[in-house]
VEXTORDO-581567 format. One record per residue (C-alpha): x, y, z. Coordinates in steps of 0.5 Angstrom, whole numbers, plus 2048, in hexadecimal, padded with zeros to 3 digits. Each point is the difference from the previous one (the first is absolute). Layout:
// VEXTORDO-581567
XYZ
...
This chain:
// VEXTORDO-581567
7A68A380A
8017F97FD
8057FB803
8037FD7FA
8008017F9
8017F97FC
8067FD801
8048027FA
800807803
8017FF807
807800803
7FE801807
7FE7F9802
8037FA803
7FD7FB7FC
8077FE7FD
7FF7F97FD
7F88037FD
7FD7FA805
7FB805803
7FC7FE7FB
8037F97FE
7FA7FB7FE
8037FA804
800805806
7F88027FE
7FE7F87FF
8047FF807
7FD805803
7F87FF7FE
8017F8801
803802807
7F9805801
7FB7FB7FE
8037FA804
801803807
7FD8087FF
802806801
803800807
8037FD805
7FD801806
804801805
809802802
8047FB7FE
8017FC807
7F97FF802
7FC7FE7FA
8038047F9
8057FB7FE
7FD7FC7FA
8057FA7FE
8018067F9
804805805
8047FA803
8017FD7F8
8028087FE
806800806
8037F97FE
8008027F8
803807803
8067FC804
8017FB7FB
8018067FA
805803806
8037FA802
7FF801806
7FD7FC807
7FA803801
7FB8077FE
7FB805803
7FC8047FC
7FD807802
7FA8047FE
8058057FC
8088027FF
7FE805806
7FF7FC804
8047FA800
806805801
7FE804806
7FD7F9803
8067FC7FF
805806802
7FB801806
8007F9802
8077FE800
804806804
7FE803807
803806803
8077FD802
8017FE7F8
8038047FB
7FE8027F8
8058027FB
7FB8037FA
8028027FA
7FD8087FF
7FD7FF7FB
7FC7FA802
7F87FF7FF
7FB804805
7FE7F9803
8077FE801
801808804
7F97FE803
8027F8803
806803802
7FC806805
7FC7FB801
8057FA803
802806806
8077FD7FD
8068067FF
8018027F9
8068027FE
8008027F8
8057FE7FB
8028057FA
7FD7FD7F9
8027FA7FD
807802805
8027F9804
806803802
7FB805804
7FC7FA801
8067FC803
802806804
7FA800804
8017F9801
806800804
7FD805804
7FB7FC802
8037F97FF
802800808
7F9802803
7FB7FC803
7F97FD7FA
8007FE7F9
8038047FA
7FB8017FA
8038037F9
7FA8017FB
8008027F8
7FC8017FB
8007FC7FA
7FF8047FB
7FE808803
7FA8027FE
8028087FE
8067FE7FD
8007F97FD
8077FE802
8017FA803
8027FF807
8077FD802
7FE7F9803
8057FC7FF
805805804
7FC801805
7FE7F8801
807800801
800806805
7FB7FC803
8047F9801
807803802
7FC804807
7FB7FB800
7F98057FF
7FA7FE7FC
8008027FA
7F98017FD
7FE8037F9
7FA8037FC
7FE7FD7FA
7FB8047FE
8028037F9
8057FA7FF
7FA7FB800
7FF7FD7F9
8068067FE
8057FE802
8047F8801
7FE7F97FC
7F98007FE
7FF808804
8027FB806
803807803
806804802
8027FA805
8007FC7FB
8048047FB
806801805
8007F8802
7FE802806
7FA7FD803
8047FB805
803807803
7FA804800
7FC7FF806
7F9803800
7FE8017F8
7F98047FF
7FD8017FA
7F88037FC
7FB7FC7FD
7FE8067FE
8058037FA
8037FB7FB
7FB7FB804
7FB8047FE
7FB7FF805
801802807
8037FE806
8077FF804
8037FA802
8077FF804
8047FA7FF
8057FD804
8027FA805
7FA7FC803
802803807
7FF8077FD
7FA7FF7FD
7FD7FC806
802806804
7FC8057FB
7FA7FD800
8007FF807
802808801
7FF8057FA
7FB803802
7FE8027F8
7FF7F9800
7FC7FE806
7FB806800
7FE8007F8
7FC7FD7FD
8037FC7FA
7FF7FF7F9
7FB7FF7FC
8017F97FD
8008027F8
806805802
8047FA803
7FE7FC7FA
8028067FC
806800802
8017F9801
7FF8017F7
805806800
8067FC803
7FE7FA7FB
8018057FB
807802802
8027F97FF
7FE7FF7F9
7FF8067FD
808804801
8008037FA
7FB806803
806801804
8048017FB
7FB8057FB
800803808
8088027FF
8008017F8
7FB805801
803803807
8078007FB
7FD8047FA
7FB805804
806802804
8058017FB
7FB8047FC
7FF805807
808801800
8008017F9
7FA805800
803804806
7FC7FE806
8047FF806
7FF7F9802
804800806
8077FE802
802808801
7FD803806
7FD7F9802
8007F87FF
8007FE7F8
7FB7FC7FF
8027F77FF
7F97FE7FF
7F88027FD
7FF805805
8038067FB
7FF807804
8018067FC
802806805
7FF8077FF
801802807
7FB805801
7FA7FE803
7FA8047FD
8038007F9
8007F8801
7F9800802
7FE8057FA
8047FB7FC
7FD7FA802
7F88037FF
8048027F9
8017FA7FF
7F97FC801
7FC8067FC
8057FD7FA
7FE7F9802
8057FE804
8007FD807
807802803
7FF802807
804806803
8027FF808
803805804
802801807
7FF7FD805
8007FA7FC
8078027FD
804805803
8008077FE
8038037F9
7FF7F87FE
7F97FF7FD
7FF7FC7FB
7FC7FD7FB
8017F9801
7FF7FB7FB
7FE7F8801
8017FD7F8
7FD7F9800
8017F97FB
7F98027FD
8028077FD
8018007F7
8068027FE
7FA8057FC
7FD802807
807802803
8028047FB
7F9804800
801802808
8078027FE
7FE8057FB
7FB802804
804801807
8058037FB
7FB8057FD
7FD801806
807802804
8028047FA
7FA804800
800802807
807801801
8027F9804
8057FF7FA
């Protein structure tokens, strides 16, 4: 079964500002390849860092407005490296429950005691607070930026605040809110002005970046601490050079190319709105309505979810089905990514296809 189908069908991917295949990141990526090879060579901290990753951490920081970033091998890691690091079995996580597996892993990792909060709920999140404010160890609140089942927004600035009164740590996912979300896709954090409030920011080069990769960014302290710690950091080998250039080119491309962010929402508000008016359930019923790109169609059953999908793709569109253990059950969904490059005319193909489609299985 092929992966992809061209773009214009493909509602499936994380490519949210098309710069998967952006020619300024191919030139940079081929230029990067012929001047230094293939590969590094070796983990960051023995001969794997070349002057171009330490180039890609300070453009990162200086895009966050923050002192200092460390870039992962992948989102994964970069969560479940920095939870690990930074907490011992005499500390505390507070997690939203529906954060992402490699906050779930980090926090197993850390040995620290979990405690999980309701979704989206801080008045649950403060309530665990204060019933740990007194114990011994430091206190770490984690959220999504943007849920990636869901495409809701986390509630950030609440729980920064949260943070500051009882003195907890207060550390962010930004995977899906990077390039999305905040000025020139700064973020989550940026978008609720709280990037002097959030403590530890994580994000991927490996979705509207359109490469690979995580990073970290915070404090110099903080950072200093991870590249001595995370374990993901110490003991992978790091990037290929035309990868740091390339992602170097993407976030250049943030800063002088907003109008993709803003092709990425017009097209977010129209294909929404054409769902709703078809009929599909796009949530905010039985679960989260959908605040961003990320545009889940729920269907509840997990078998006909994944017949639907198939369905789909024989038609030719690419929207994949995800079932449990990914999503509760009862709460499968086909989920649906738009980008800034999908036509007008290419939308209103895959809507008539997803609605021919639903009808003609009974989905609608």
């Amino acid at each position: 079964m092929p992966l992809r189908r061209q773009a214009g069908h493909n509602l499936a991917s994380n490519n949210y500002l098309g710069l998967c295949n952006h020619p300024k990141l191919r030139e940079a990526a081929i230029a990067a390849t012929q001047k230094f090879g293939v590969g590094s060579g070796a983990v960051r901290t023995i001969a794997g860092t070349m002057r171009i990753h330490l180039e890609l951490e300070e453009k990162i920081a200086a895009f966050k407005g923050v002192e200092a970033c460390v870039v992962f091998q992948s989102g994964f890691a970069a969560n479940a490296g920095t939870v690990s690091s930074i907490l011992g079995k005499e500390d505390f996580i507070l997690s939203d429950e529906l954060n992402h597996a490699s906050i779930i892993d980090g926090a197993r990792l850390s040995r620290a005691k979990i405690k999980v909060f309701r979704h989206k709920d801080v008045a649950h999140c403060e309530e665990l607070l204060k019933e740990v404010q007194n114990e011994p160890g430091r206190k770490l609140v984690i959220t999504d930026g943007v849920f990636s089942m869901d495409g809701d927004i986390g509630p950030v600035a609440q729980l920064s605040a949260l943070c500051e009164k009882y003195g907890a740590i207060m550390m962010v996912d930004d995977a899906h809110a990077s390039g999305v979300l905040g000025r020139n896709g700064r973020g989550s954090v940026d978008h609720f002005h709280c990037t002097d409030k959030v403590d530890v920011q994580v994000g991927t080069l490996s979705k509207a970046i359109g490469a690979l990769g995580g990073y970290v960014c915070g404090s110099r302290d903080l950072i200093d601490y991870l590249y001595h710690r995370a374990r993901p950091f110490l003991f992978s080998t790091s990037h290929p050079p035309s990868v740091a250039a390339t992602c170097i080119a993407a976030f250049d491309l943030l800063e002088s190319e907003p109008e993709r962010i803003a092709r990425l929402w017009d097209n977010t508000r129209y294909f929404q709105s054409e769902l709703r008016n078809a009929g599909f359930n796009i949530g905010g019923v039985t679960t989260p309505a959908s605040e961003t790109p990320i545009t889940p169609i729920i269907i509840g059953d997990g078998r006909q979810t994944m017949d639907f999908s198939r369905a789909l793709f024989a038609a030719g569109v690419m929207a994949t089905g995800i079932a449990f253990p990914t999503v509760p059950e009862g709460k499968a969904r086909i989920r649906c990514i738009m980008t800034s490059e999908h036509t007008r005319a290419q939308i209103d193909q895959a809507l008539e296809t997803l609605s021919t489609t639903a009808k003609s299985m009974g989905v609608l």
